[in-house]
N, C-alpha and C positions, 0 to 999 in steps of 0.2 A: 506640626510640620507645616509636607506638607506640601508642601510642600506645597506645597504646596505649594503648599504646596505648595508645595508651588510649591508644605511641602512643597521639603518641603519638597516639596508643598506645596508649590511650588506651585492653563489654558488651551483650550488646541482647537477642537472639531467645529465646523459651521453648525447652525442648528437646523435641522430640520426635521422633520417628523419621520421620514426615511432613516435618517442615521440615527435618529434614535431608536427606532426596530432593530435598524441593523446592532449595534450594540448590543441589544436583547438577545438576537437570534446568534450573532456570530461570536459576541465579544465572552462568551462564559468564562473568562479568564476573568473579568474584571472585578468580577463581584466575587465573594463565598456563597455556599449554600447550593449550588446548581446542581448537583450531583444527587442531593437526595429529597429533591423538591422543593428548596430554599429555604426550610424552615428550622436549619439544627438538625438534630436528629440524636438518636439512643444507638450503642453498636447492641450486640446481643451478646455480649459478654458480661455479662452480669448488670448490667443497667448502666455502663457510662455514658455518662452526657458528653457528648461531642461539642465544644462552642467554637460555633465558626469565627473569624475578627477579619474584616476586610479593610486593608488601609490603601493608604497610595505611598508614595516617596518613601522616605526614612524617618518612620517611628524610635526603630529602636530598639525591641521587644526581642526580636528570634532569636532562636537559638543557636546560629550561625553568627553573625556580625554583629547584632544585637549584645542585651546587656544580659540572654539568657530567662526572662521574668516567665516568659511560657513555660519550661520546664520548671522554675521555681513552684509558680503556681500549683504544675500538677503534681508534683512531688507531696505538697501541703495539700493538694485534694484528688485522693487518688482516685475518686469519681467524675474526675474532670478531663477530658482530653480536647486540647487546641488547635486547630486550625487556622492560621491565617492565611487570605490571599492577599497579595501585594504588586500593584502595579506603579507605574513611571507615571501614569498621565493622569493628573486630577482632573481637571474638565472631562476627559471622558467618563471618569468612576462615578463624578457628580450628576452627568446625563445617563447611565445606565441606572442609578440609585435611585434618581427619580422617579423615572422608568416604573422599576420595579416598586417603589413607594407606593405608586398609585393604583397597581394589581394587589398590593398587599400579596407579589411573591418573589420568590428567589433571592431572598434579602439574606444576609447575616446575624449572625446572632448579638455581632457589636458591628455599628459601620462607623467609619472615622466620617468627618463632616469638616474641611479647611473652611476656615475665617471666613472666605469671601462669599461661603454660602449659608454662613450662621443666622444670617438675617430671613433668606428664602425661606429655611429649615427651621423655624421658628415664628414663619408667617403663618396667614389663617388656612392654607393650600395642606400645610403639611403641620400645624403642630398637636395637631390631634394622634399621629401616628408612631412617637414617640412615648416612650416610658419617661413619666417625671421621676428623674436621678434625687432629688432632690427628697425622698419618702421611700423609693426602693433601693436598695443595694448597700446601705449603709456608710455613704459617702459623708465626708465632712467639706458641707459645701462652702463652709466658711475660710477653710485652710486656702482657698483658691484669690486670686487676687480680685478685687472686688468688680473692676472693668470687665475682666475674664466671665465670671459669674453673668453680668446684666446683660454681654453679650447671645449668652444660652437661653437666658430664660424670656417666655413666649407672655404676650400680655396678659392672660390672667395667675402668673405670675409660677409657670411650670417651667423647672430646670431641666431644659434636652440631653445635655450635653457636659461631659465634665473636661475640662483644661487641661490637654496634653500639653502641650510647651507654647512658647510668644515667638516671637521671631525678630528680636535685637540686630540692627543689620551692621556689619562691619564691611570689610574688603579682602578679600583672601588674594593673595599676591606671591605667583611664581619668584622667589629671591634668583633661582640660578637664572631666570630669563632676564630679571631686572639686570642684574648685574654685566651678563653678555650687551644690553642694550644700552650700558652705561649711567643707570639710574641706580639713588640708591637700595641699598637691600634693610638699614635699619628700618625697623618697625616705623621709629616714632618720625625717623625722617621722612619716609613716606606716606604718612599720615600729614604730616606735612607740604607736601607737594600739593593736596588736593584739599586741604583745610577749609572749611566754611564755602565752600564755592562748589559747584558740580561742572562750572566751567571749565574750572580749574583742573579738576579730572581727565576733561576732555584732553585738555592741553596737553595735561602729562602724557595721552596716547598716542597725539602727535610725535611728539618727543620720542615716546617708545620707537614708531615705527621708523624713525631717520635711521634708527642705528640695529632695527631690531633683528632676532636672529632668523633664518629663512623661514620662510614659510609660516611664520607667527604672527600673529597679532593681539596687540597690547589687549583688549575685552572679548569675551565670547561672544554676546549676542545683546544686539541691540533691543530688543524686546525684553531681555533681563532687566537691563538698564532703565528700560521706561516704568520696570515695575520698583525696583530699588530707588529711583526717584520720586515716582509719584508717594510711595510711601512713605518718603523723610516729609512730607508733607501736608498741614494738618486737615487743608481742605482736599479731598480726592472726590469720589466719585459723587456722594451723597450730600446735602445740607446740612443744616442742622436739625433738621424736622424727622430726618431720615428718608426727605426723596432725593430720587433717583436726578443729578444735577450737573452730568460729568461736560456738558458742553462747555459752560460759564466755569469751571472749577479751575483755577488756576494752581494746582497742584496737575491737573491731567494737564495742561499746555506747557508749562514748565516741563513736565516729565517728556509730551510728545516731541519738543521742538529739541530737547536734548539727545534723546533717542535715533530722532529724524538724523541732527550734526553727526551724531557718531556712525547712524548707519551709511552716510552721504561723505564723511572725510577717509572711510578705509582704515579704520582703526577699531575692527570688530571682524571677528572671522565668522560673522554671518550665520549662526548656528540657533537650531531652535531647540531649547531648553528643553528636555525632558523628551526628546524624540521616541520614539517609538522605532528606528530603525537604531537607534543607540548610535549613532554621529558624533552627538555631544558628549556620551563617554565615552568614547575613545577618544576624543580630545582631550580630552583629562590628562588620559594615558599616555597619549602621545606629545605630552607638553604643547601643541598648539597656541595656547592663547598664556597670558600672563597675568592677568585680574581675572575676576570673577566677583559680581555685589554676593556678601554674604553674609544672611543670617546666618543666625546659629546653629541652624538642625541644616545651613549646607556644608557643616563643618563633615558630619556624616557622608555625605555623598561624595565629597573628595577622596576622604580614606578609602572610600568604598571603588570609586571610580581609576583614582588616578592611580592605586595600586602601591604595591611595595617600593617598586622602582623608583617612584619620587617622595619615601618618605622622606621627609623633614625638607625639602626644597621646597613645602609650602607656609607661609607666614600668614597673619593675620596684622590688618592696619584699620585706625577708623579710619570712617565713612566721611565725604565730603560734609554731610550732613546727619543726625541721626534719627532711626526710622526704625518704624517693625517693621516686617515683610511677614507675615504668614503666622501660622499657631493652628493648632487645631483642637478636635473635644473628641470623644467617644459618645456615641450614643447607641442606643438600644433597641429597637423596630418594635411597636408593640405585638405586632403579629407574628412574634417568634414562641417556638414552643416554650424555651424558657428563658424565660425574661428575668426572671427574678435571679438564676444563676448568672446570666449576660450581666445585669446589672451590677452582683457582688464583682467579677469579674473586671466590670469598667472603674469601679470603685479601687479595686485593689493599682489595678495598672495606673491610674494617676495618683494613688498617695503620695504624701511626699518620699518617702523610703524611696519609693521604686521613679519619683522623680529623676532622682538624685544619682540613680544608678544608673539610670538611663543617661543622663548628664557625663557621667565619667565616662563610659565606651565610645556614645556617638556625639555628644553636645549639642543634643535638642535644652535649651535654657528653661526650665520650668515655670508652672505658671502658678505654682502654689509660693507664697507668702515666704513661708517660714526656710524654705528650700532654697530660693533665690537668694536668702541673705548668706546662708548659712555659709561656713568654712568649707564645705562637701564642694560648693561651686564657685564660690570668690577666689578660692584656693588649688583651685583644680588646675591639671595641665591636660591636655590630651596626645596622648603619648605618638599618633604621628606628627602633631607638628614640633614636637622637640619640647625647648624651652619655653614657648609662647605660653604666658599668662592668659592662656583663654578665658577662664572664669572671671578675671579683673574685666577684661576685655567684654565682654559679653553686660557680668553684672553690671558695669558701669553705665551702659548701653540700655540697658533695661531701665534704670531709675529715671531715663529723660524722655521712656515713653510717654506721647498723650494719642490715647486713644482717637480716630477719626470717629465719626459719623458712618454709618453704614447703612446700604439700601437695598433693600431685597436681591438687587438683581446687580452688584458691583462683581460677581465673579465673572456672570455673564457678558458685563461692557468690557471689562478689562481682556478676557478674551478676544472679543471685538478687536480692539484695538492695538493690541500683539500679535495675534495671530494674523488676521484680516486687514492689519493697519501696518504697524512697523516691520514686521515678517516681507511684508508685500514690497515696500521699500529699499529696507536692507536687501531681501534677495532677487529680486524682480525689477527693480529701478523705476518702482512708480512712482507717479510725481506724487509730494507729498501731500498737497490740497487735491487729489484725485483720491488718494486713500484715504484722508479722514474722510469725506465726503460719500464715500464707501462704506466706511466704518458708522456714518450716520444712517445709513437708506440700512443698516442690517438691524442697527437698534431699534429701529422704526417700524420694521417689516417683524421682528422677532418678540419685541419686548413689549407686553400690554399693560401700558404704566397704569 
């Protein structure tokens, strides 16, 4: 995801040594494990193993909205019972995990780990505290797609991490808003309006808003945007060495100076992704906005957000340009009572089987090989949005990945510069050379390159 996340999968909280206590002490939502001293735990019914999974955004998994694979699992082991916690806000799960990484407590028995901190989590701080997937659990680490893989694995050559889903970015697009605002509602014509250009996009919001319906606006959030941009883009934050280079990167100034016009023209309803007072879904709900940049795992959070009420009013178009946004892995904490269960458990949840199923409910796009070609997802529809070719849509998305460059600490800047940068602009009206220049005194004060 992811969401990351942003999940996805989908950034939020300033850093400081205060909020991250506070998270510890107050956040115990965020993580699993807190309940019975963070470490898993046995009920006293005959020895079941409890395995905690702490994710963020929309995996996929539960037994509610998910594809069900919790109960599968325990069904096939009836000495297993699961536990997931699940929150909105990756930056925060990412600063409580750390947290808790470096007590060696209140951890989970799997913690999710999104993209932009597979580098930190796999640096020399942290990759001793992980179980190599790669020897326990019986994972075939080879099914995984080969970038996915080098991203996990730590340099003397231990896989962290196993490849829940990539993040193929499209455009998800209100048809009944398009249509009241006089633009078209075909897919491919609308993919056509913003073709090869992110300019182009812009434009089209303009346009949206001459004629749009009250109270709406054509994008949600300009900080979305800067992340859906800088990701169609092969240089982002890091080099090619893998340091930390987002000042010179002309993937971040492309993305910031695009983000900045749309936050500065009134053609975004000013909203921060993944809020924590939930803003942003009810916006969903409330039809507000009319685009959204969308990977594939936020094919999930619409279903989930915008509710019954607007099924099939929402479509799918490419992207100005195409990009992943997000993906995440599963990993193991070695300091869990049982590790060796967690791990069979992380093994099972990315196979391609339960890829694949997870693909059909939510539309997280898989990160395994043989799954991404397959008919299961090339073929697939996902039944809120109707007719849309999702699986074409996505797999075709997928094949014109090229992995970036990534640097320890790119979940960290990009926060920076969403949260404390375009956030501050879009809703505050700071000038924009006053916020980057913000954004740089935080990098500077936070990040010990």
């Amino acid at each position: 995801m992811r969401t990351t996340s942003s999940r996805p999968a989908p950034g939020r909280a300033r850093r400081t040594a205060l909020a991250a206590v506070a998270a510890l002490t107050a956040g115990t939502t965020l993580l699993t494990g807190c309940g019975d001293g963070g470490d898993g735990g046995d009920s006293a019914d005959g020895g079941t193993i409890t395995l905690r999974v702490g994710t963020f955004g929309s995996f996929g998994y539960d037994n509610k909205t998910g594809a069900k694979l919790y109960a599968e699992y325990e069904k096939s082991h009836p000495n297993i019972k699961i536990v997931e916690s699940n929150v909105a806000d990756g930056q925060k799960y990412w600063d409580t995990l750390k947290l808790r990484l470096s007590r060696n407590s209140g951890l989970a028995d799997i913690q999710a780990v999104e993209v932009g901190y597979i580098a930190e989590a796999t640096g020399p701080a942290m990759a001793d505290k992980w179980v190599d997937l790669s020897k326990t659990g019986g994972a075939d680490v080879g099914a995984f797609l080969d970038w996915k893989v080098k991203q996990a694995t730590t340099a003397d050559g231990k896989v962290i991490g196993l490849g829940t889903d990539i993040g193929p970015m499209a455009i998800c697009y209100n048809k009944e808003l398009f249509a009241k605002a006089k633009l078209p509602t075909d897919r491919t014509e609308v993919g056509r309006l913003w073709a090869g250009d992110w300019g182009k996009f812009l434009e089209t919001g303009k346009t949206y808003q001459k004629s749009a319906p009250s109270g709406t606006f054509f994008h949600d959030s300009a900080s979305g945007l800067f992340n859906a941009v800088v990701n169609s883009d092969p240089e982002q934050y890091a080099n090619s060495q893998g340091e930390l280079a987002w000042e010179t990167s002309p993937g971040v100034k492309k993305a910031w100076d695009t983000a900045v016009e749309a936050a500065q023209s009134g053609i975004t309803a000013k909203l921060r992704q993944f809020d924590e007072k939930g803003t942003w879904n009810a916006a969903f709900k409330n039809a507000k906005f009319a685009t959204v940049a969308c990977p594939s795992w936020m094919t999930g959070i619409i279903k989930d957000q915008a509710g019954s009420a607007n099924q099939g009013k929402w479509d799918i178009a490419a992207p100005p340009v195409s990009g992943n946004w997000g993906g995440s892995f599963l990993a193991v904490p070695k300091s869990g009572k049982h590790a060796k269960e967690a791990a069979e458990l992380a093994a099972w949840l990315t196979a391609p089987a339960q890829h694949a199923k997870v693909f059909a409910v939510n539309g997280n796009i898989p990160s395994t090989k043989d799954t991404l070609s397959s008919a299961a997802v090339v073929d697939a529809r996902l039944p809120y949005f109707g007719d849309t070719p999702v699986g074409q849509i996505y797999a075709a998305a997928a094949a014109q990945i090229k992995p970036a460059p990534i640097s320890r600490w790119d979940g960290q800047v990009k926060t920076f510069l969403t949260d404390n940068g375009i956030l501050d602009i879009e809703q505050r009206g700071t000038d924009p050379a006053k916020a980057w220049e913000n954004v740089r005194k935080l990098v500077d004060d936070k990040i010990d390159q």
